[in-house]
N, C-alpha and C positions, 0 to 999 in steps of 0.2 A: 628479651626477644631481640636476635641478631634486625639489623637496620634490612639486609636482601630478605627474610621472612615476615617483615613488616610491609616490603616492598609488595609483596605477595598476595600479602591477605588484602590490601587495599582493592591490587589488581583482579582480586575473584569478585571482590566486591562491585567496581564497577561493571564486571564483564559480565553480572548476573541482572545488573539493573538495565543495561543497556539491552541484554536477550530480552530481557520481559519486554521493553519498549518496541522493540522489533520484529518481534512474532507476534504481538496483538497487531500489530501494523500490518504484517503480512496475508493475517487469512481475508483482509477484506477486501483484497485487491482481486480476488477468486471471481467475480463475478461478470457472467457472460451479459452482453447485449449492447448497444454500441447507440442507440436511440435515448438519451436524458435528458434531464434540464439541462439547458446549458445558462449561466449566469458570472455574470462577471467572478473574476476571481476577490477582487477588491471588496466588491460585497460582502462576500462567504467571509471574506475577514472582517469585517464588523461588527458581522452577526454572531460570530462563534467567541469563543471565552477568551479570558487572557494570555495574551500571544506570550507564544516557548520565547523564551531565548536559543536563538542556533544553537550555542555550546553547552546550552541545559536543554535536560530531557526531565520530565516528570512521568514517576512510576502510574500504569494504571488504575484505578482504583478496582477494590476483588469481584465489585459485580460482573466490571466490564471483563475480567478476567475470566469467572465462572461462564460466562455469554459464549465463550469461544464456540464450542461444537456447536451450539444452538445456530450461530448466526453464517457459519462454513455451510451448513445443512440449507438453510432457506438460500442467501445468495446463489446457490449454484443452482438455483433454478429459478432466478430472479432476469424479467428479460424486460426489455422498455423504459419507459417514464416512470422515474417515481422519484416521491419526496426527500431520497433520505442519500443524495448520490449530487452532487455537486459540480459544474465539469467549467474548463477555461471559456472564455469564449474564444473563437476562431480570430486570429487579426490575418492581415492581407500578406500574402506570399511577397518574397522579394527573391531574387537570385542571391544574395547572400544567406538567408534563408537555407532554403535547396544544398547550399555550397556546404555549411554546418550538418544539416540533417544526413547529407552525403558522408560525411566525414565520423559525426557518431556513430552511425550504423558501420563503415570500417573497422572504426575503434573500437566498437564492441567485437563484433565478429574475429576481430586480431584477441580479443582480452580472454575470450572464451570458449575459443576454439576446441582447448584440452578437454571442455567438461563435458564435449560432446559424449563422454564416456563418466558419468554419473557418477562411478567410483571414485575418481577424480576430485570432482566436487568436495565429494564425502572427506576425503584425503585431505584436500584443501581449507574445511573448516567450516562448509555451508553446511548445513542443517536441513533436516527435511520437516516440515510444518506439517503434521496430523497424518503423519503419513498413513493411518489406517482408517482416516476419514474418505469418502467419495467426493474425488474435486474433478473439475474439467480440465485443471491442470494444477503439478504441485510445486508446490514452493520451496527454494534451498535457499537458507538466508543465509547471509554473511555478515555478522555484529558489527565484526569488524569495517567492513564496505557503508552500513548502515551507518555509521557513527561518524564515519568521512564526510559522508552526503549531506549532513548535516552543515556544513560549512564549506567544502570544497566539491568539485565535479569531475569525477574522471570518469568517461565516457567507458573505459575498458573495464571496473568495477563496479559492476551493478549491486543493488542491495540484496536481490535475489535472481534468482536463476529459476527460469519457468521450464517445466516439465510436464510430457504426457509419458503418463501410463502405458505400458504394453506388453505384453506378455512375457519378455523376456529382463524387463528393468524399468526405465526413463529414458527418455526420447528428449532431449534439449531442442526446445521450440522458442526460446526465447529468454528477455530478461525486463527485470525493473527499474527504474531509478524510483527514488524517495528523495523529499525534503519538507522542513517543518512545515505546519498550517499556518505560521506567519509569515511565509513568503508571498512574496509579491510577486503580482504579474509578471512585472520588469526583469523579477528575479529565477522565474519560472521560465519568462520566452529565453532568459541568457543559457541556461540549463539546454534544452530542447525547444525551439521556437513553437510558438502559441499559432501558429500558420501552418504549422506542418504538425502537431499531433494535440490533445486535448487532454492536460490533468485532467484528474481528478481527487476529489476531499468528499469524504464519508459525515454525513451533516446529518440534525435532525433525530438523534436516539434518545428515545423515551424509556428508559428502565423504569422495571414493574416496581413498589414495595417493597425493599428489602424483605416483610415478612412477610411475602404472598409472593416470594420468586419460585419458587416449585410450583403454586397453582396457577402461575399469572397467564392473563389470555393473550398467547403471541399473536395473535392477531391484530390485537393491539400495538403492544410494546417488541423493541427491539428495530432491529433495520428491517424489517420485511413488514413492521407494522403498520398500522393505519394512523396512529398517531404521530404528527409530524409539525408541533407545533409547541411551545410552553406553553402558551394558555391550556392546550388540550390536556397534558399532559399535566400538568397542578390539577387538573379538573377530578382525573384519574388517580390522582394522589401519587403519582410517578416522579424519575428523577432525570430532570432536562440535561439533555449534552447540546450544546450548538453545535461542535462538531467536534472529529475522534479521529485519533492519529493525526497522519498528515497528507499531503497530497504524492500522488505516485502515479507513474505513467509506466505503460507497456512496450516494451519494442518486439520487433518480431523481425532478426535481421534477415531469417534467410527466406522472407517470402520474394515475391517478384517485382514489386512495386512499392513506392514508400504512404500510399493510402493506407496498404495490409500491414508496412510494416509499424506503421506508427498506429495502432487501433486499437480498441479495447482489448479484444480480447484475439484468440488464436483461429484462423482459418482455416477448416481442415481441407 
């Protein structure tokens, strides 16, 4: 085997481990409501399992992978307070602040201006996530931008590019940024200040039995369940996550104001 078909096979290899890592990442970010717990971020790192290393990514394991439709279906009608949703706390505005949040939102809006035309995107390398599932908005990831984010920040390469539906294609209403569940607050407000918008980390999933995942009662298990605890969930004979993915924040550059643009979700 020539050394450039060696070079090859490696590169499919990571570009397929990297996608799995960042479309399970992407459908959980689908959910509307803008009212959650809010809890230090420093916590949520405590509490949850052993921290990625930035420049390692671990594959998910197949339950959480099989979850996918299941968990796009409830979130997008998930609205409020609940257990399974994680968010920064608010620290105090500064004009340097303001001056950043000003300048991302530029940054972006210069980065992706082209994809105002969806094809674009497509052209470019982002990816449309379930595109035949019902979302309130969808998602074009880019592996590539995903795997940056992971240790650097460029304001003008989002992970994904948010989309509404409409009769004649995608409507670019916005974008993501991503970065691992082992970052710190510190490392979060340097990104996007913790004063002007609010991570969030997907906490909290109880999977059913491996052999009682076709009959398991979602009501229980999953992110939209009622279970939200490890005690609860050993009780149930289920399988504890402290928490899934990473944290991820929304922009929404072309609203009017940066409360709308930095918020959960999209204002119609």
């Amino acid at each position: 085997m020539s050394a450039s078909s060696e070079v090859q096979r490696i590169a499919v290899r990571t570009g397929v481990l990297i996608a799995g890592v960042f479309v399970l990442a992407v459908f959980l970010s689908a959910m509307p409501g803008h009212r959650v717990p809010v809890v230090d971020a420093q916590s949520a790192q405590q509490d949850s399992a052993p921290a990625m290393d930035h420049g390692k990514m671990q594959m998910p394991d197949a339950d959480e992978q099989s979850s996918e439709k299941d968990a796009m279906a409830d979130m997008a009608h998930m609205h409020g307070s609940n257990a399974h949703m994680t968010m920064t706390a608010m620290r105090a505005q500064t004009p340097a602040d303001l001056q950043k949040a000003n300048e991302i939102v530029a940054e972006l809006k210069s980065g992706i201006e082209k994809y105002r035309d969806y094809r674009a995107a497509l052209a470019d390398g982002f990816k449309i996530f379930m595109p035949n599932v019902p979302q309130p908005e969808y998602h074009f990831t880019n592996y590539s931008n995903g795997f940056l984010a992971a240790t650097k920040f460029d304001a003008s390469r989002p992970t994904s590019l948010l989309y509404k539906k409409t009769d004649s294609g995608y409507e670019l209403v916005g974008a993501m940024y991503t970065m691992p569940k082992r970052a710190t607050p510190d490392q979060l407000d340097e990104r996007v200040p913790l004063s002007i918008a609010m991570w969030h980390l997907h906490t909290n999933l109880c999977l059913p039995p491996q052999s009682a995942w076709k009959t398991a009662d979602w009501t229980k298990f999953g992110l939209k369940g009622s279970i939200a605890t490890e005690e609860g969930c050993d009780a149930a004979g289920g399988r504890f996550r402290p928490s899934v993915f990473g944290w991820m924040v929304h922009v929404y550059p072309y609203e009017p104001s940066l409360d709308k643009i930095f918020s959960m979700h999209h204002h119609d």
